[in-house]
TORLO-120814 format. One record per residue: x, y, z of N, C-alpha, C, O in turn. Coordinates in Angstrom, 2 decimals. Layout:
BEGIN
ATOM  n_xx  n_yy  n_zz  ca_xx  ca_yy  ca_zz  c_xx  c_yy  c_zz  o_xx  o_yy  o_zz
ATOM  X  Y  Z  X  Y  Z  X  Y  Z  X  Y  Z
...
END
This chain:
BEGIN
ATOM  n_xx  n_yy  n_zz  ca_xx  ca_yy  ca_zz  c_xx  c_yy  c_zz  o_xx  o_yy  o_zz
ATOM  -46.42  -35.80  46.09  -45.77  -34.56  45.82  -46.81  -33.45  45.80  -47.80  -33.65  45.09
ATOM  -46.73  -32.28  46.49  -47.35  -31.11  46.25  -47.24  -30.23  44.91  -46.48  -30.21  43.94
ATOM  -48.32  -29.55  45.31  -48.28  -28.77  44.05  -47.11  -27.80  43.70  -46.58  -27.60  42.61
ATOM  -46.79  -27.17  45.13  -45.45  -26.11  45.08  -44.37  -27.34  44.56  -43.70  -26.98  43.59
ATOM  -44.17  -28.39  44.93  -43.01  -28.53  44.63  -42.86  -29.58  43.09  -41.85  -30.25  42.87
ATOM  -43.73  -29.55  42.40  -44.25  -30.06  41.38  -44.10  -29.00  40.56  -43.18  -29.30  39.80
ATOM  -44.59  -27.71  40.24  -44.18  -26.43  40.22  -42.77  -26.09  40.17  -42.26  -25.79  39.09
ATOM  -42.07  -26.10  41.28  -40.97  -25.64  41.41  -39.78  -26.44  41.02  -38.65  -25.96  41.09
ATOM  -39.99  -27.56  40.65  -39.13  -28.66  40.03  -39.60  -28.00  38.27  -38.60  -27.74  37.60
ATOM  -40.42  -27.84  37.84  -41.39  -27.52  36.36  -39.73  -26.20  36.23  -38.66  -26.40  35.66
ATOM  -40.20  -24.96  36.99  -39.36  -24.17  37.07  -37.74  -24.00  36.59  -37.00  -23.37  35.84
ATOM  -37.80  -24.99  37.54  -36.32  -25.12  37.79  -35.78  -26.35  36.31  -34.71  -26.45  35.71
ATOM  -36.65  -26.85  36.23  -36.59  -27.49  34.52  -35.81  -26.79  33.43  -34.69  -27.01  32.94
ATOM  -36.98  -25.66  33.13  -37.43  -24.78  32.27  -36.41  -23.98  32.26  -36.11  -23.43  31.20
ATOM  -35.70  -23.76  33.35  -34.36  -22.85  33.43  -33.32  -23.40  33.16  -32.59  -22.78  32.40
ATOM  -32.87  -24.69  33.66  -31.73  -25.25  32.87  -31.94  -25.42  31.67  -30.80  -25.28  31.22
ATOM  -32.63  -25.64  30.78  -33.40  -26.17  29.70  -32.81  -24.41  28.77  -31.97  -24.32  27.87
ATOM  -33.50  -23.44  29.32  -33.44  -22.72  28.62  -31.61  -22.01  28.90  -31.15  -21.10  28.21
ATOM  -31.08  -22.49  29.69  -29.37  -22.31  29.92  -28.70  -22.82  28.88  -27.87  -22.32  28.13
ATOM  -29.28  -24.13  28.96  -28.53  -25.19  28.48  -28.88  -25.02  26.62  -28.27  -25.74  25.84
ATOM  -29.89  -24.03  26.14  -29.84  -23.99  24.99  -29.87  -22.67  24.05  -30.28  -22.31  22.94
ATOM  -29.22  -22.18  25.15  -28.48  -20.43  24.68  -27.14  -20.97  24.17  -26.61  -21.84  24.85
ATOM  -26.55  -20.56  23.04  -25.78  -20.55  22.63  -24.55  -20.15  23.43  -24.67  -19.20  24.20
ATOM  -23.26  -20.82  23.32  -22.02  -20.65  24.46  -21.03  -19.04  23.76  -20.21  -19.53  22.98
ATOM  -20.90  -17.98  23.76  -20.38  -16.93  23.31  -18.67  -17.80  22.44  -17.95  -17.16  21.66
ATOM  -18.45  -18.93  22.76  -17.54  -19.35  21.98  -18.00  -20.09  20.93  -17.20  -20.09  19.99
ATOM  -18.87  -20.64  20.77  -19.50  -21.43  19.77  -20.23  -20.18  18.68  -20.18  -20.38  17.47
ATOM  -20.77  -19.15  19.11  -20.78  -17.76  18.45  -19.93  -17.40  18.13  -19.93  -17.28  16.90
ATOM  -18.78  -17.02  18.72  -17.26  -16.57  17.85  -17.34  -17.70  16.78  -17.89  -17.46  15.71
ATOM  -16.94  -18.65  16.99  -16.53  -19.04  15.73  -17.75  -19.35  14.73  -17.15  -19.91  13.81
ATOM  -18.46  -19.34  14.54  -19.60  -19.44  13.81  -19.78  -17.46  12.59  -20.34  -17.20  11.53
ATOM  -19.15  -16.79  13.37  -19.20  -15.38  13.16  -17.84  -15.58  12.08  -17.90  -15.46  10.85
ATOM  -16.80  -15.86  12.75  -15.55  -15.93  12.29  -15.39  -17.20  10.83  -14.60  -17.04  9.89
ATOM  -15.83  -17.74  10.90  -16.57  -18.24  9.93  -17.20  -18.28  8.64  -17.13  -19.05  7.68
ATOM  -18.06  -16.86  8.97  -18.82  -16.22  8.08  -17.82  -15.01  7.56  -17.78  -14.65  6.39
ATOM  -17.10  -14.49  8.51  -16.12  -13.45  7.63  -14.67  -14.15  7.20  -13.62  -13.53  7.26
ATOM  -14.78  -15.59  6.75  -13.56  -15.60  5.93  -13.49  -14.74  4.50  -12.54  -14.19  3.95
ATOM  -14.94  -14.84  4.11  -15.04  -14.26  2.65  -14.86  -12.51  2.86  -15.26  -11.83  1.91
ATOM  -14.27  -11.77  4.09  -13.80  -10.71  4.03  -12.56  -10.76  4.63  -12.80  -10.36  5.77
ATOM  -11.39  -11.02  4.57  -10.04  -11.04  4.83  -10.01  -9.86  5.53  -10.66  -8.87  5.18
ATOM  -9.06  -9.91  6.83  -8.21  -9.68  7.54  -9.35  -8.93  8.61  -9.01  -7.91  9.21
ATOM  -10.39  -9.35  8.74  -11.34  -9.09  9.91  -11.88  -10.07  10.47  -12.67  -10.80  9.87
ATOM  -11.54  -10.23  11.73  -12.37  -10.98  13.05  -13.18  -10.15  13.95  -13.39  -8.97  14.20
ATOM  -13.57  -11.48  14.36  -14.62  -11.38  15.23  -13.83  -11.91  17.29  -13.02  -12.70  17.78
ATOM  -14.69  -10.92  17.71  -14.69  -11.34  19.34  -16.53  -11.32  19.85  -17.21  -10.36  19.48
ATOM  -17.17  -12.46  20.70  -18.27  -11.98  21.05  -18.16  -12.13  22.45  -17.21  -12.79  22.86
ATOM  -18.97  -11.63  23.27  -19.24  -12.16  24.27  -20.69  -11.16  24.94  -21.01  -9.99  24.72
ATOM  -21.31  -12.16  25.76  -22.85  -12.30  25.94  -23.52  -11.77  24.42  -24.35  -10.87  24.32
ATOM  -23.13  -12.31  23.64  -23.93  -12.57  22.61  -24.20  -11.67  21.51  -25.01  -11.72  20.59
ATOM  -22.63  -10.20  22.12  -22.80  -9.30  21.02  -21.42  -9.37  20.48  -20.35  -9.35  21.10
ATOM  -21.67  -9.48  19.14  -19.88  -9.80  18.36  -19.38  -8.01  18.24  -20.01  -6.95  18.35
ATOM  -17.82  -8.41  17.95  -17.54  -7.15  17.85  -16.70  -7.51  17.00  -16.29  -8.66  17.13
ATOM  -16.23  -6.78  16.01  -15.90  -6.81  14.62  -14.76  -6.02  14.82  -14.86  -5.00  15.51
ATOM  -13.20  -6.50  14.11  -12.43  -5.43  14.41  -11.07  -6.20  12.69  -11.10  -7.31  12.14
ATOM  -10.29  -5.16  12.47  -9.44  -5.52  11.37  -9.30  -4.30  10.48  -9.32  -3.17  10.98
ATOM  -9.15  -4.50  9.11  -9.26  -3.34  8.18  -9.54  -4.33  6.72  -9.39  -5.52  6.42
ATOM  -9.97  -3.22  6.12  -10.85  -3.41  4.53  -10.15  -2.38  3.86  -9.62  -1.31  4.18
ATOM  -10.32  -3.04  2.81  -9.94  -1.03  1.67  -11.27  -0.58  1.13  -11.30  0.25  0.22
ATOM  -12.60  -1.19  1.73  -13.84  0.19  1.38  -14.87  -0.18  2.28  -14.87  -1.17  3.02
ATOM  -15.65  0.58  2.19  -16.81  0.72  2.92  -17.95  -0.65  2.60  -18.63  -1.24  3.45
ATOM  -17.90  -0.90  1.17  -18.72  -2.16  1.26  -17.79  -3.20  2.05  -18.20  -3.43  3.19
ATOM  -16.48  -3.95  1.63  -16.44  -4.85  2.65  -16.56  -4.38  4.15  -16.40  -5.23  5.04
ATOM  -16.76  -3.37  4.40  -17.01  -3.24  6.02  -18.33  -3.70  6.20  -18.55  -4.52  7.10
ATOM  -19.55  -3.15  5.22  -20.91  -3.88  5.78  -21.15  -4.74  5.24  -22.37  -4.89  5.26
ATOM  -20.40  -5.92  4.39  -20.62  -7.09  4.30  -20.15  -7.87  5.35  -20.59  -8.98  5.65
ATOM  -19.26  -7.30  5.90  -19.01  -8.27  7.23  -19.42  -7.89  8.83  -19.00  -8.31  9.91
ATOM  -20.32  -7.02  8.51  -21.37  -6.41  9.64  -22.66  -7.49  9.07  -23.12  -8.42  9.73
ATOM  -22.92  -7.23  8.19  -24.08  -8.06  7.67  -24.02  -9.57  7.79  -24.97  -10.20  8.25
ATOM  -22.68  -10.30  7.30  -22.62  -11.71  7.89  -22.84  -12.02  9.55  -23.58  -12.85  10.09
ATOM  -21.97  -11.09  10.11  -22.54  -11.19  11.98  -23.50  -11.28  12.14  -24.00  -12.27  12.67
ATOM  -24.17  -10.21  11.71  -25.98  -10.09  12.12  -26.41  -11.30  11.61  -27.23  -11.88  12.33
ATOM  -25.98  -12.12  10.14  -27.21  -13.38  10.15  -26.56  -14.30  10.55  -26.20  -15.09  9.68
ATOM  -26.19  -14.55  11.81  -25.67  -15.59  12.73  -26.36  -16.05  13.62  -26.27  -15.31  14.60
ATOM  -27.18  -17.11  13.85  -27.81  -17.42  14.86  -27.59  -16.97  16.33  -26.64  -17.48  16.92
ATOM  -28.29  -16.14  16.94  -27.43  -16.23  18.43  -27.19  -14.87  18.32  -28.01  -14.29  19.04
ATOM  -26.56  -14.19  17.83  -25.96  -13.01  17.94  -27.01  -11.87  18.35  -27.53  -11.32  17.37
ATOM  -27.33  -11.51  19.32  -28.18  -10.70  19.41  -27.27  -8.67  18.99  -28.17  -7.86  18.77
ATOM  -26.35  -8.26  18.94  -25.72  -7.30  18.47  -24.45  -7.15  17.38  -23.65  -8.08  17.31
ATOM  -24.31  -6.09  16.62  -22.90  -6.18  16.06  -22.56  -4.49  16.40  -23.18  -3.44  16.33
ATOM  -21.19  -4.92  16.80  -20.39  -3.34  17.13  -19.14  -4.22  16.15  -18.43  -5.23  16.20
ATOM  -19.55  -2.71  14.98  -18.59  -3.05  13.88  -17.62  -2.06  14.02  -18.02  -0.92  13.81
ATOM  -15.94  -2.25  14.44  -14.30  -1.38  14.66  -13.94  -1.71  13.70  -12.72  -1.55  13.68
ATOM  -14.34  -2.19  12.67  -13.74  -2.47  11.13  -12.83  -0.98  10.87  -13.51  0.04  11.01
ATOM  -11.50  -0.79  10.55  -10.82  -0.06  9.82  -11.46  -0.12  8.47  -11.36  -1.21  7.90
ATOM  -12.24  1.08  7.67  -11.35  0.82  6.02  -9.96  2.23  5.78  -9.95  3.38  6.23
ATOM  -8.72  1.36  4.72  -7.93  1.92  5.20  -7.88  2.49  3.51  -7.58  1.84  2.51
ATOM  -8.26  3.80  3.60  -8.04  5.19  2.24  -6.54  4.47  1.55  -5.45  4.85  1.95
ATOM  -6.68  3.31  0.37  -5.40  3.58  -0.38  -4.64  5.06  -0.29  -5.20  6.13  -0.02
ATOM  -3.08  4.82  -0.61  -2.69  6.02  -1.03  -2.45  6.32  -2.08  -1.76  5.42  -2.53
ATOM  -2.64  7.26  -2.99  -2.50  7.74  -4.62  -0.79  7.12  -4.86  0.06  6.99  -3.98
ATOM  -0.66  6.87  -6.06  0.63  6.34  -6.13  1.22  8.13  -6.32  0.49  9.01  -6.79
ATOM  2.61  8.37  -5.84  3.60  9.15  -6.01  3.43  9.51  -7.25  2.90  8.65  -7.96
ATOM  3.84  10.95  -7.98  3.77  11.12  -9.07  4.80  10.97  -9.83  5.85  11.22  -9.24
ATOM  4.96  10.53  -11.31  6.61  9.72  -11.28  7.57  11.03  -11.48  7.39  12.17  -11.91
ATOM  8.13  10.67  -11.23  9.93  11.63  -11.05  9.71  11.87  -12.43  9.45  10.94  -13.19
ATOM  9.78  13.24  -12.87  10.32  14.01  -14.00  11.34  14.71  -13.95  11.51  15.77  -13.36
ATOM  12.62  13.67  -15.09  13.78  14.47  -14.87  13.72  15.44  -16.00  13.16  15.34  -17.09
ATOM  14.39  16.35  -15.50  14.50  17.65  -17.01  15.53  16.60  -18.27  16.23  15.64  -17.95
ATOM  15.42  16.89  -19.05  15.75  16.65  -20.50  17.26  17.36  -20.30  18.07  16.59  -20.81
ATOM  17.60  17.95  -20.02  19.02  19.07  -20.04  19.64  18.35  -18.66  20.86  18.42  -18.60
ATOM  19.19  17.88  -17.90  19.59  17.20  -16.83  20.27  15.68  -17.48  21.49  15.54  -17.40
ATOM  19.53  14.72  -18.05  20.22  13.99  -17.87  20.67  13.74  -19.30  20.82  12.53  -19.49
ATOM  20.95  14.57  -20.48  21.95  15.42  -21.39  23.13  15.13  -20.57  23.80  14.10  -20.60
ATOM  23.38  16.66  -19.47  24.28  16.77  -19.01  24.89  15.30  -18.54  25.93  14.93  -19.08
ATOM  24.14  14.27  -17.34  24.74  13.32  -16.48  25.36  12.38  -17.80  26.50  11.91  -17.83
ATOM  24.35  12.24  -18.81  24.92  11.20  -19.96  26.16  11.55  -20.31  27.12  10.78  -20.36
ATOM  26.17  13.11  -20.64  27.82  13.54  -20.94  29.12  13.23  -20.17  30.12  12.56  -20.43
ATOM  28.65  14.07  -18.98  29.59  13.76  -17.49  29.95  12.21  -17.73  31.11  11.80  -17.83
ATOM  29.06  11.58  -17.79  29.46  9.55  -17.32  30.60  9.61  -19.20  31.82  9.48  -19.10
ATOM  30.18  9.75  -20.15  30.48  9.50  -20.99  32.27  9.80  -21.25  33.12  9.08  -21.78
ATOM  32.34  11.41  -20.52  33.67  11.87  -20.74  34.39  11.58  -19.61  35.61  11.70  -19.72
ATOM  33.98  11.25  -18.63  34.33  10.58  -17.23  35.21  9.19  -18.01  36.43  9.16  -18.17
ATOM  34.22  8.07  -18.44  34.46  6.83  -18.61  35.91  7.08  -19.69  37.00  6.53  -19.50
ATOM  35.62  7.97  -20.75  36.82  8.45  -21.57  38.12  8.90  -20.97  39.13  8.71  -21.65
ATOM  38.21  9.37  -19.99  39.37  10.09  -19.24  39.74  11.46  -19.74  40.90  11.88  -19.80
ATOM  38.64  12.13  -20.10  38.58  13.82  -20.28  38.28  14.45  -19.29  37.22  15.07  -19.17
ATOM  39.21  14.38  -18.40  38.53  15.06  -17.03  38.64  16.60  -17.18  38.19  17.10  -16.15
ATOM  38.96  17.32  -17.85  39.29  18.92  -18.46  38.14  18.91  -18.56  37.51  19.51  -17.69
ATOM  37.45  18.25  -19.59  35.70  18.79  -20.06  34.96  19.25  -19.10  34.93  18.53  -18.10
ATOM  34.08  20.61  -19.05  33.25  20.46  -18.14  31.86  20.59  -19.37  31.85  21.03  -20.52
ATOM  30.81  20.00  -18.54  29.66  20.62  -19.87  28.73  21.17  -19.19  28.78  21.28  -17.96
ATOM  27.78  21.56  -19.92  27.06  22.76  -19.52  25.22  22.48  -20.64  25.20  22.66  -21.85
ATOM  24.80  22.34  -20.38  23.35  22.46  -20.91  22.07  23.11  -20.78  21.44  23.10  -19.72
ATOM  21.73  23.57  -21.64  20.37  24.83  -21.65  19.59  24.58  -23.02  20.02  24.90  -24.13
ATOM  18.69  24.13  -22.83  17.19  23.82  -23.90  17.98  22.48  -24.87  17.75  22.15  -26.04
ATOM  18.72  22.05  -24.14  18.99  20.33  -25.00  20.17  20.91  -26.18  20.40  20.23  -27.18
ATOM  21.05  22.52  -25.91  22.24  23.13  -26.06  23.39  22.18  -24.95  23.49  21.88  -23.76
ATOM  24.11  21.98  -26.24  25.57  21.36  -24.97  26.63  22.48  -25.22  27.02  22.89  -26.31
ATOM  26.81  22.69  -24.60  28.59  23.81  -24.31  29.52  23.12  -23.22  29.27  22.89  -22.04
ATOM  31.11  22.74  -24.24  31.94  22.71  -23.64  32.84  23.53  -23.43  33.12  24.51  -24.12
ATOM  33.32  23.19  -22.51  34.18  24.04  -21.61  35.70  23.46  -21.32  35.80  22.32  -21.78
ATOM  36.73  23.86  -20.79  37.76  23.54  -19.94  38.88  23.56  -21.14  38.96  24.41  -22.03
ATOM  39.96  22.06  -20.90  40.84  21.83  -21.38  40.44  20.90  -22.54  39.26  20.63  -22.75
ATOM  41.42  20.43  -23.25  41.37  19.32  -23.88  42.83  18.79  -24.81  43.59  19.73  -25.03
ATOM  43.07  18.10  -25.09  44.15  17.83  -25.90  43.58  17.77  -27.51  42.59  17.16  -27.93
ATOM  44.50  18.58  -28.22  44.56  18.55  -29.78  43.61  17.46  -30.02  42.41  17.44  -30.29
ATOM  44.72  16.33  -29.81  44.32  14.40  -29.97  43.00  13.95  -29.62  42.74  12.75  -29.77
ATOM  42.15  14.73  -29.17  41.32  14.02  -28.53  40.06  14.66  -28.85  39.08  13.94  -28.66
ATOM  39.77  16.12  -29.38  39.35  17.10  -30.00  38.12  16.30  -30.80  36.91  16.46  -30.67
ATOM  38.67  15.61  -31.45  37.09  14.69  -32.26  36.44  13.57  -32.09  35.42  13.17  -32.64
ATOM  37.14  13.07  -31.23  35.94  12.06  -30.11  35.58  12.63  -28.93  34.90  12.08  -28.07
ATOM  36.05  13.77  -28.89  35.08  14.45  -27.56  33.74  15.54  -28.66  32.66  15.95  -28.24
ATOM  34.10  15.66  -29.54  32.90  15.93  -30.16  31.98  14.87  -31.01  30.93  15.08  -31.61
ATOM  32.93  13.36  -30.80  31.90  12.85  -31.36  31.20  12.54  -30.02  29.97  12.46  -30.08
ATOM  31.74  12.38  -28.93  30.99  11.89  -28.16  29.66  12.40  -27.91  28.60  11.79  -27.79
ATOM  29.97  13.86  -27.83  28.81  15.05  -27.41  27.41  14.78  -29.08  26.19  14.59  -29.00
ATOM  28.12  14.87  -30.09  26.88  14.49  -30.88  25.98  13.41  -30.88  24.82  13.45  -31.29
ATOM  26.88  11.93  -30.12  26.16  11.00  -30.10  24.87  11.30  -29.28  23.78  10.83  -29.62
ATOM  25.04  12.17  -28.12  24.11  12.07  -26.91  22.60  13.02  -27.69  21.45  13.02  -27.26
ATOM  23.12  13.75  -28.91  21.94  13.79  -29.53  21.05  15.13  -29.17  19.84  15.37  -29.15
ATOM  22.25  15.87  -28.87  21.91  17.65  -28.35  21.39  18.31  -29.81  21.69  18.11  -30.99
ATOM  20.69  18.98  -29.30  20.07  20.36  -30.47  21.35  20.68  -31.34  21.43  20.72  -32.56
ATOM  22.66  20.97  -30.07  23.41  21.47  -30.78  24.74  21.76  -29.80  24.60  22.29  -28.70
ATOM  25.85  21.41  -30.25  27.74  21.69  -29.58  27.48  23.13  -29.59  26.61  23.84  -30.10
ATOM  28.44  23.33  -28.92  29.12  24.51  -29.12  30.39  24.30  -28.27  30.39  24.24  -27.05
ATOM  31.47  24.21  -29.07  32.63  23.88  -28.44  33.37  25.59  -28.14  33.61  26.48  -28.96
ATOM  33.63  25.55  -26.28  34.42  26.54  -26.34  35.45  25.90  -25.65  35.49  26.28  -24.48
ATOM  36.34  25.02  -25.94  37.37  23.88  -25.14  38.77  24.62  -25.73  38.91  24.80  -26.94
ATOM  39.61  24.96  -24.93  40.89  25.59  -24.79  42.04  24.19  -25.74  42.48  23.30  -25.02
ATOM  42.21  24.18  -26.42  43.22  23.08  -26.92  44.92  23.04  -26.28  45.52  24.05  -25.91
ATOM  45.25  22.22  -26.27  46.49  22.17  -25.15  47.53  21.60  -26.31  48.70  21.36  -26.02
END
């Protein structure tokens, strides 16, 4: 055998050799993917040997903890981190009903459920004022009703029938 081709067999060695022990871009994915279970709902894609990071976090540290697991992955020569983090939203501020508001609805349901449909009521600073019709008969459970609900104060202007 000559030297060239003693040489060129050496070569041609050295190159499969070094093919054959580069890491396969799928055996990198999952080795990556792997390492970011301990950050939920982000994967990994690599290929020629640079991962790319994609999903969402709710902050900025889990985004570079799972930039940081890629990088100490054997093999990985890059990280292109598309990590979302996604800004919670403030909770809604809770519904404030006015005090004279639901006075009034408690009344309404109350003389509703009674069958005083004459009553109308009326409320201003936790003041109840009635209004409309009413029967003689019925005159003191429609004011007890209105005291139960626990107003400042009646003021009956109800027409008696």
């Amino acid at each position: 055998m000559s030297y060239r081709s003693l040489l060129l067999a050496c070569l041609m060695f050295t190159g499969v050799c070094l093919f054959a022990c580069k890491p396969n871009d799928s055996k990198l994915q999952q080795a990556v993917n792997e390492k970011l279970t301990a950050t939920p709902g982000v994967s990994a894609t690599v290929q020629d040997g640079v991962a790319t990071l994609s999903g969402d976090v709710s902050d900025e540290t889990a985004k570079q903890t799972a930039e940081d697991a890629a990088k100490n992955v054997k093999g990985i020569k890059s990280v292109v981190n598309n990590i979302n983090v996604q800004v919670p939203l403030p909770p809604p501020p809770p519904v404030a009903m006015n005090p004279d508001d639901m006075l009034k609805k408690s009344l309404d349901s109350s003389f509703s459920a009674a069958g005083y449909s004459g009553v109308t009521v009326s409320v201003s600073n936790g003041e109840v004022t009635l209004e409309g019709t009413a029967k003689k008969s019925d005159l003191r459970k429609i004011m007890q009703t209105a005291q139960e609900a626990k107003p400042k104060k009646v003021k009956n202007n109800l027409k008696l029938q």
